[in-house]
Structures are given as structure tokens and as C-alpha cells.
C-alpha positions in Angstrom: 99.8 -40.0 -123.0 97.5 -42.7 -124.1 96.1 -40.9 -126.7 100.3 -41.1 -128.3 100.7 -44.9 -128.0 97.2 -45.7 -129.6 98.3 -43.5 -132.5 100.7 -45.7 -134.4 97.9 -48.0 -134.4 95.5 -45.9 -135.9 97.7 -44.5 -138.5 98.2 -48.5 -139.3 94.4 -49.1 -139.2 94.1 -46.3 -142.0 96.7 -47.5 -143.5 95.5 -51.2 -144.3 91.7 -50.0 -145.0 93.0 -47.9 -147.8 95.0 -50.6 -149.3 91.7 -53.4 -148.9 89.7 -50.5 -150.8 92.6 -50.1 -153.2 93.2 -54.1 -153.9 89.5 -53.9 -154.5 89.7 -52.0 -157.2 92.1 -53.2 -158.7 90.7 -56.8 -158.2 87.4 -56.0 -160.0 89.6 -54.0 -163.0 91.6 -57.1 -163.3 88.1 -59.1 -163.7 86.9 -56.7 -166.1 90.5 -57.5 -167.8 90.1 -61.1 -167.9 86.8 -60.9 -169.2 87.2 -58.7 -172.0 90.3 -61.0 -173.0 88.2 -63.7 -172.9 85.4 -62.1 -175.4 88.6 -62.3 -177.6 89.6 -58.9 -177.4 93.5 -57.9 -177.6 94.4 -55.7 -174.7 95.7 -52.2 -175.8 92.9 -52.1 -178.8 90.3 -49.6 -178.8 87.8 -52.5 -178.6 89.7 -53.8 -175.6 89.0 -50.2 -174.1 85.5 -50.3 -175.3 84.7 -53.8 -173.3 87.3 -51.8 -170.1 84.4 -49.3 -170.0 81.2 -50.9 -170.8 82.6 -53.7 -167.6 83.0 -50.6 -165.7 79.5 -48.6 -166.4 77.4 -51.8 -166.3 79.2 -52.3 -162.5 78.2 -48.5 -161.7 74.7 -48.7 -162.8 74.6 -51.7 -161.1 75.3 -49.9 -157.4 72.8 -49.0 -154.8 72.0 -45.2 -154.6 73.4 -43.2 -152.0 71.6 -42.3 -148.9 71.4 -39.3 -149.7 69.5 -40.2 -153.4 67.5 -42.5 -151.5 66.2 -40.1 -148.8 66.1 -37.1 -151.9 63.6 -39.8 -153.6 61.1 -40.5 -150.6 60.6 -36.9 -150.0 59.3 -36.4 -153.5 57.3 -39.8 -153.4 55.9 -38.2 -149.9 55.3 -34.6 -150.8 53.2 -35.9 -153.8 51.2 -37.9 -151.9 50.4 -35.3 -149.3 46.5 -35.5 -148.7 46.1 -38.8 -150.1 44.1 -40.4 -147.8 45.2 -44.2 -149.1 48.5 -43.8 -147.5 49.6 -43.0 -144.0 51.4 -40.6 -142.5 55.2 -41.4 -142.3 56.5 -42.0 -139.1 59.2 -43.9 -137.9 57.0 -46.9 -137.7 56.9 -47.8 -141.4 60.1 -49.8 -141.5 61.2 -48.7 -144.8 60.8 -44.8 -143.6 64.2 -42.6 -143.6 63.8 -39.4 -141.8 64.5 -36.2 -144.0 67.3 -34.0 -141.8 66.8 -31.0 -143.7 63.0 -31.1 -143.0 62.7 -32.8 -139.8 60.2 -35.0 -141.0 59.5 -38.7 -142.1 59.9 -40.0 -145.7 59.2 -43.1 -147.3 58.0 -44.9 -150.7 54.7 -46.3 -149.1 53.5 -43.1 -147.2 53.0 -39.3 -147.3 54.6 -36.2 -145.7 53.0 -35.3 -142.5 50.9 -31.9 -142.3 52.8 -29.1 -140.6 
């Protein structure tokens, strides 16, 4: 029964973090607008479009990596350096270590793979 009366306010909670993500968007496309007008570009020209996605690729590049790149990245930075006796083994002391689910092991850009 409590499960019922908490619903509403979950479906609500959903509700309002899809609209934040949505005004978002739509926040950051209106800055993109605003700054391409003021380059002097007239909105609905192809060079208006042009500015639209350069704004919008520049912002993209500009993002953090996934996890999942990040983690994807380590493990080739740690496999290579397997046996390199300059760095040490990756455990989850190193503070900037992830640990690699689909091998079970340690990863990180300053260490190398433990042996099996």
C-alpha cells in the first residue's frame, strides 16, 4: 500500500528531471542562438546554421569522456606497460585507478596491469 501513495511522487520526480534536462538544452541552443546573431549572422541562413553547428560540436568536443572511454583508455595505457618496472602495479591505492569490470583487475594512466 505504500508502495501506491509514493508513486504519484515518483512519476512527478521523473517528470520534473526530464523537463530540467530538457530546459537545458534548450537553454544552451538559445546561447548558441544568441551568439551566432551576434557574429552578425541572420537566423534561417545557411551561415546561421553553420555557426548552430560549429556552437554545438565545439560544446561536444568540449565534454568529458564517458566512463566507459575512460576505463577503455587505462586498460590500454596498463596492458602496455605490463613489465615495466618504472611503474607500479595498479591497485586501488593509486587514487586515479578505475577498476576494469570485464577483467577484474586495476587500471590507471600512471600504472601497469597486474600479472595473472
Amino acid at each position: 500500500m505504500r508502495i501506491v501513495t509514493c508513486l504519484p511522487l515518483l512519476a512527478l520526480a521523473a517528470f520534473a528531471l526530464g523537463s530540467t534536462t530538457n530546459q537545458g538544452n534548450a537553454g544552451q541552443t538559445s546561447k548558441h542562438r544568441a551568439q551566432c546573431a551576434g557574429f552578425g549572422f541572420q537566423e534561417g541562413t545557411d551561415a546561421f546554421a553553420n555557426c548552430m553547428m560549429q556552437l554545438s560540436l565545439r560544446q561536444q568536443r568540449d565534454q568529458p569522456p564517458d566512463h566507459d572511454t575512460v576505463v577503455q583508455r587505462y586498460r590500454d595505457l596498463s596492458m602496455r606497460r605490463q613489465g615495466d618496472e618504472r611503474y607500479p602495479v595498479c591497485s586501488a591505492a593509486n587514487m586515479d585507478a578505475e577498476l576494469d569490470t570485464s577483467i577484474n583487475k586495476w587500471v590507471g594512466p600512471n600504472c601497469q596491469l597486474a600479472p595473472d
